[in-house]
C-alpha positions in Angstrom: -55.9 120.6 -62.3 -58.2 120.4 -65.3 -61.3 118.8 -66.5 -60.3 115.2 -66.1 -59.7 116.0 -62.4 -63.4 117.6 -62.6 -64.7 114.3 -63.8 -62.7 112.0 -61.9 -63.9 114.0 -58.5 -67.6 114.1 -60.3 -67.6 110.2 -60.6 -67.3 110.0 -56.5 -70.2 112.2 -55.8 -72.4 110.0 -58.5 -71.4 107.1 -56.7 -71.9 108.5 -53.5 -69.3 106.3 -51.6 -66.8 109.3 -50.5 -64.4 107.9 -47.7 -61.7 105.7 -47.9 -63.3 103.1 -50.1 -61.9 101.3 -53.7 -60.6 104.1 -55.0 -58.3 104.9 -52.8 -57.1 100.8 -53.3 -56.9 101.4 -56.5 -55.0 104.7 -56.1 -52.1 102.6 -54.0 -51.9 99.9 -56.4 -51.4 101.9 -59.1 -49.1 104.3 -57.4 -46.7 100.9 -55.9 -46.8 100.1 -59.6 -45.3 103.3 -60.8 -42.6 103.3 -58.2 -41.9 99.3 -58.8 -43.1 97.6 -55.7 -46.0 95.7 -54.7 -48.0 97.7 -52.5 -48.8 101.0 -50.9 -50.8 103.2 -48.4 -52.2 106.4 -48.7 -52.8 108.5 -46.0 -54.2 112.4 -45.1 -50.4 113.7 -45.6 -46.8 113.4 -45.9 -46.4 114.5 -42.3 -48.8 111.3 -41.6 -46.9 109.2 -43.5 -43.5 109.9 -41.8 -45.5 109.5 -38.2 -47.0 106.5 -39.2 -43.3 104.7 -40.4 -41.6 105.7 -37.2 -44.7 104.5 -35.5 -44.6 101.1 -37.4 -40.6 100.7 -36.9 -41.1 101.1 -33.1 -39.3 104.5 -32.5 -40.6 106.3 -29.0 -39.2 107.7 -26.3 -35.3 107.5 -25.1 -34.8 107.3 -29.2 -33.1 109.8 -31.4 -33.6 110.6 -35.4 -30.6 112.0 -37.6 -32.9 114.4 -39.5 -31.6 117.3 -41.5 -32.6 121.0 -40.6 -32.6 121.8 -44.4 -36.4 120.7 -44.7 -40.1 121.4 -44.5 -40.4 121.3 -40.1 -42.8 118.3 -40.6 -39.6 116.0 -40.9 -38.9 116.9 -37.6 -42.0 117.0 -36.0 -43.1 113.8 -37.0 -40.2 112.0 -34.6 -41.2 114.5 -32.2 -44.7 112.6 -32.1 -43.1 109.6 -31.6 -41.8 110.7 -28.1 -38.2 110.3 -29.5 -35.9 113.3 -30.2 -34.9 114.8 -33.7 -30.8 115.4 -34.4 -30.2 117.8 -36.7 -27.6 117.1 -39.0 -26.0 119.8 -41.5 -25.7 119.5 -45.3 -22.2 118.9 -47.2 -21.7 122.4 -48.6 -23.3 124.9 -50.3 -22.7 122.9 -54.0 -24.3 120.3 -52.6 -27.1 121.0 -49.8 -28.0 116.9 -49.0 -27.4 115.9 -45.6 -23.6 115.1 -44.8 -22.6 111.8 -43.8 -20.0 112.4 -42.3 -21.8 115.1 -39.6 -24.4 112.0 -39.2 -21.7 109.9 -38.2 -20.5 112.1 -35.8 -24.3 113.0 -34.0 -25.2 109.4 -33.9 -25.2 108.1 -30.7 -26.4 104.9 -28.3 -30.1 106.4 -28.7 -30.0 106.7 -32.5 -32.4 104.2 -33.9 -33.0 106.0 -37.1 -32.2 108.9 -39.9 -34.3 110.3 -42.4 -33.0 111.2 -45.7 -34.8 113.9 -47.4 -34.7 114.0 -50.9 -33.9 118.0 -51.2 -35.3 119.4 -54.8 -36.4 115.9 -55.8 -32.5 115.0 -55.2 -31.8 111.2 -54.6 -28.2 111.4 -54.2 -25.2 108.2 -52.5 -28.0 105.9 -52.5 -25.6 103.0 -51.3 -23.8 105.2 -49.2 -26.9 105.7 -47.0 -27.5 102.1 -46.7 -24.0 100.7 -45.8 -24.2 104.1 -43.2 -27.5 103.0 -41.8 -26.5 99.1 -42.0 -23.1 99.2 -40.3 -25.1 100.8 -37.3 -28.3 98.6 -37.4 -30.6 102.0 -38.1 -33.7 102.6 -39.9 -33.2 104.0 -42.7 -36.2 105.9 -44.4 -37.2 108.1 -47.3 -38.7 111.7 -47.1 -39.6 111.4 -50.6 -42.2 114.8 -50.3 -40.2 115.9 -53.2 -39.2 113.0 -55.3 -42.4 111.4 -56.6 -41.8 109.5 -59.9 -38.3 108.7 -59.0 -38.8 104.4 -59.8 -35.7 103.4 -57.3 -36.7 106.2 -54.7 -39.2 103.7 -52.9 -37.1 101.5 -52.0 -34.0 103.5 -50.8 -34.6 102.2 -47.1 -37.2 100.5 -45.0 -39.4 102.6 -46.3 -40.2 106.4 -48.1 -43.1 108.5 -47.4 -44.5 110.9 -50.5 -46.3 113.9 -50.5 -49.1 115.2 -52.7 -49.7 118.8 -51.3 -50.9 121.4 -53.6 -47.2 122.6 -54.7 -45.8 118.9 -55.3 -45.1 117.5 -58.6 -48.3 115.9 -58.6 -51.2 116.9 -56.2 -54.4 115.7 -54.6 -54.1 119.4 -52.6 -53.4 117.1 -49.3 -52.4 113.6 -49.2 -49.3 111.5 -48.9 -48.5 107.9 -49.4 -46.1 105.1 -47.8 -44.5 102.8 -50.3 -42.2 99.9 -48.4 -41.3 96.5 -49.7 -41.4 95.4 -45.8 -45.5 93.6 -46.2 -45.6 93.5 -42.2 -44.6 97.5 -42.0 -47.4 98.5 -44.5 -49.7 96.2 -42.9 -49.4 98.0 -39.6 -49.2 101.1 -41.3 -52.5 100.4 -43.1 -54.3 99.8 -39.7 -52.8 102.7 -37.7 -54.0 105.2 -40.2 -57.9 104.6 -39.4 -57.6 104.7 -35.6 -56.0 100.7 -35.0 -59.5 99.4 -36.5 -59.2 95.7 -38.0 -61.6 96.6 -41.0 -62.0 99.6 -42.4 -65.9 100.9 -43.1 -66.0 100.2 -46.5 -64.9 96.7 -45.7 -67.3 96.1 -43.7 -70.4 97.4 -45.8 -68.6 95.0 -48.7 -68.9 91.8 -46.1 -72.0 93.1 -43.9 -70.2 92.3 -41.3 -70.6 95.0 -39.0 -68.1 94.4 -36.5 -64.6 95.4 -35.7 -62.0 95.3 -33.0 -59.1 98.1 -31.9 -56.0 96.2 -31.4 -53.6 99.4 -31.7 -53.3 102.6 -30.9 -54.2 104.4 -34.3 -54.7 107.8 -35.9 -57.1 109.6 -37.9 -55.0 109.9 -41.3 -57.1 108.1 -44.2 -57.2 109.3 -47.0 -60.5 109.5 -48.8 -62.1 108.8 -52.1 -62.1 112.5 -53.9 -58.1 112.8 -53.5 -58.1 109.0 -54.5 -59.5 110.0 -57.9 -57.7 112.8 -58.2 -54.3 111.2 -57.7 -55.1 108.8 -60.1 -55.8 111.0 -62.8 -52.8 112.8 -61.7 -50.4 109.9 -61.7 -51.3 109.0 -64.9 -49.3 112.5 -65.9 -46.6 112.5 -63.4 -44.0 111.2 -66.4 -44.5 113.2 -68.3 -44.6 116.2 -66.4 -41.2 115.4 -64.5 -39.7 115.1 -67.9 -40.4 119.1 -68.7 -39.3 119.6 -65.1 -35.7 117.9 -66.1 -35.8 120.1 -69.3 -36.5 123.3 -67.8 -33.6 122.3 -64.9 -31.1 122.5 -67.6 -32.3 125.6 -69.3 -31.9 127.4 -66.1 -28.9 126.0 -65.6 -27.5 127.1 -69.3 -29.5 130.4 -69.1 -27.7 131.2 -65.3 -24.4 130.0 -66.3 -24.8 132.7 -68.7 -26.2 135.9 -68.0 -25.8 135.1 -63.7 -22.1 133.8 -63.5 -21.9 134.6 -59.8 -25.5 132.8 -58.7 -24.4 129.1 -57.9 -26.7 126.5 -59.0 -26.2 123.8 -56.7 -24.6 120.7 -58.2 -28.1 118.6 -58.2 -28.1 118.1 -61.7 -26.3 114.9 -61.5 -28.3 113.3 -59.1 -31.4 111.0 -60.0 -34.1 114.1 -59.8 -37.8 114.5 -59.7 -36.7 117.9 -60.3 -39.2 119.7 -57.7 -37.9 122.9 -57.0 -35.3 125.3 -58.8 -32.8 126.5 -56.0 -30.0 128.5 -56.8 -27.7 130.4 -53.8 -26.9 134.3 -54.5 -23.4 135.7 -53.5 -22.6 136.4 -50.4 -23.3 140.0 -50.3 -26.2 140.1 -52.2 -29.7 141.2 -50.3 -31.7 138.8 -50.5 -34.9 140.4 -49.5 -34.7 143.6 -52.3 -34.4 141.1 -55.0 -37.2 139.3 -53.9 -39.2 142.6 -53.9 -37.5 143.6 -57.1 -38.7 140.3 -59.3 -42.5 140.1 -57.3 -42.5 143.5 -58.9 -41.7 142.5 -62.4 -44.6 139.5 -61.7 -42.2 136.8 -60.8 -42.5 134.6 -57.5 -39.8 133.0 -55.6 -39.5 131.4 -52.4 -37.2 129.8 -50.0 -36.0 126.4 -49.5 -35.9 126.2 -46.7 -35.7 128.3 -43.6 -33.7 126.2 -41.0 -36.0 124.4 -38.9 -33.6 124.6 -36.0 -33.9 128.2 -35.9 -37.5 128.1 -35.6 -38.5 129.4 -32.0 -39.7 126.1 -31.1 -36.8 124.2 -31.8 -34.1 127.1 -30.8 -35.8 126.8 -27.4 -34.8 123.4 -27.2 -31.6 123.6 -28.4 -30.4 127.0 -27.7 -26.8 126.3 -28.9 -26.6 124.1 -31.8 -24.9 125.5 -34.9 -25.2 124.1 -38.5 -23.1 127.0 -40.4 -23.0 125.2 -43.6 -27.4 124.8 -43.7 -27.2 128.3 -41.9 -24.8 129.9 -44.8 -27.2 128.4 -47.3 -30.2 129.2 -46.0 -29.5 132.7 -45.5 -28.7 133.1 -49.2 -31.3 130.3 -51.4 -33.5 131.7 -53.6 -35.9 129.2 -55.1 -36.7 130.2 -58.8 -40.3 129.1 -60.8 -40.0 125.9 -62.6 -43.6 123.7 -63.2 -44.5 122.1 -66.4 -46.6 125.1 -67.7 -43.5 127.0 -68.3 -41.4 127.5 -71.8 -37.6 128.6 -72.4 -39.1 131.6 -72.7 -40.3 132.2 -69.0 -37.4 130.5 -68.0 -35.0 133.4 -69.8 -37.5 136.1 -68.4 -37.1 134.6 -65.2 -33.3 134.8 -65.3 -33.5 138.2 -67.1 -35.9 139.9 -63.9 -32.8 137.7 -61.6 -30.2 139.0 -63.2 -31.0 142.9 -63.0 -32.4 142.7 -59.5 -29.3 141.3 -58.5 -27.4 144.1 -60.3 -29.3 146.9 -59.3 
């Protein structure tokens, strides 16, 4: 964030018009543009976004969702809002934490009407494989894109994506998401469920002054409004070049790790068509996690982990009390997610390495 941001945001309270109004329009234009399709709608969140496309594809209850447990909960949730049921599915190895096909083949059942790919570390990885998986067996196929904004193709890897702008994400409006889909009647329902199933929205109708509306869905309160509009624009308009230094500083810390950390595995994403969102790297086996966690906050370094399995959340182990994912599990219990934004050099990427390295020595 920076001064254009302060501007852009400024501009909005000048004009005094602060909900879902033209520059939001402009905001989804623009961002349909970047990821080359026609259209777009932003909503309050990414979580929103994935509601509102299972929503719109008619998922409910009796239904089941292939959905990794190797994500950020919301994937999961949002079928849960649905009324339909989330199936976990586990990742193909360690090397290579994306969802497996072949354990999706083997949870899919007479129920499953969907899966949800999630594009781990800005990862978009067997692209056709997904689609011959998801058109042999007449699913839905669609995009948690939360980490891949940028990626041109990644909008139209199924029936539709859903992108997230949080405050961590490679660009940011601090909340916010968007759904991109080259389907016109999905969007269109989309569009109207995210401002409670209203046929005009209330900038529309102070354009027309036409005050009237009808209600001919059940909708949701998950607009998005004008402030993180102008923001996003301002931010878009940097997203390039910012995922470039993200791609950059992914192959220092692969070079720098191959180096000086020869038993840390950086997982094989490399090769994939990345946004490059997070920096994940599994430790050995034996290594404790926690005390090298301590060890680099102390040496002014933060990491994180990416992600905590979200069927081993209390919630979700109550429900399913005895499923098993070992491979998510193994991984899980040894990730370590390393800083990489586009305000870093070589340099912190080598001191980064350097605190790694000795904590995971000591």
């Amino acid at each position: 964030m920076g001064r254009q941001e302060q501007v852009a945001v400024s501009e909005v309270l000048d004009d005094g018009w602060v909900t879902m109004g033209s520059r939001v329009r402009d905001f989804e234009l623009a961002f349909a543009e970047r990821h080359r399709t026609d259209d777009a709608v932003a909503v309050s969140s990414c979580t929103a976004a994935l509601h509102l496309i299972l929503h719109a594809l008619g998922i409910g209850p009796g239904d089941e969702v292939l959905v990794p447990s190797l994500t950020f909960v919301a994937t999961a949730n949002s079928v849960l809002y649905t009324g339909a049921s989330p199936v976990f599915v586990d990742i193909e190895s360690l090397a290579m934490p994306l969802m497996s096909l072949e354990d999706a083949a083997q949870k899919c059942s007479p129920r499953t009407k969907a899966v949800i790919v999630v594009h781990y570390a800005g990862c978009v990885a067997q692209r056709s494989a997904w689609r011959e998986f998801a058109s042999r067996r007449g699913l839905f196929l669609i995009g948690d894109a939360a980490h891949a904004v940028g990626l041109e193709d990644v909008a139209t890897f199924g029936d539709a994506a859903a992108f997230s702008f949080y405050g961590n994400k490679n660009m940011t409006t601090a909340e916010g998401g968007m759904v991109v889909s080259t389907q016109t009647d999905l969007l269109e329902r989309v569009r109207q469920m995210r401002s409670h199933g209203m046929t005009s929205g209330t900038f529309q109708r102070h354009q027309s002054g036409a005050p009237r509306y009808d209600v001919t869905m059940l909708g949701y309160n998950y607009r998005m409004d004008e402030l993180r509009a102008a923001m996003g624009l301002v931010q878009l308009g940097r997203l390039t070049a910012w995922n470039e230094r993200r791609r950059v500083l992914t192959a220092r810390y692969a070079e720098v790790l191959a180096a000086d950390c020869p038993t840390i595995l950086v997982p094989s994403l490399q090769g994939c068509d990345s946004a490059h969102h997070i920096m994940p790297v599994v430790l050995p086996a034996e290594a404790d996690r926690d005390r090298i966690i301590a060890s680099m906050r102390s040496d002014g370094i933060q990491t994180s982990i990416h992600y905590p399995p979200v069927h081993d959340f209390s919630f979700y182990r109550s429900r399913l009390p005895d499923l098993r994912l070992p491979k998510t599990e193994e991984f899980s219990r040894r990730e370590l997610t390393l800083p990489l934004h586009p305000g870093m050099d070589d340099g912190h990427v080598e001191r980064v390495v350097a605190a790694l390295a000795a904590a995971a020595q000591a």
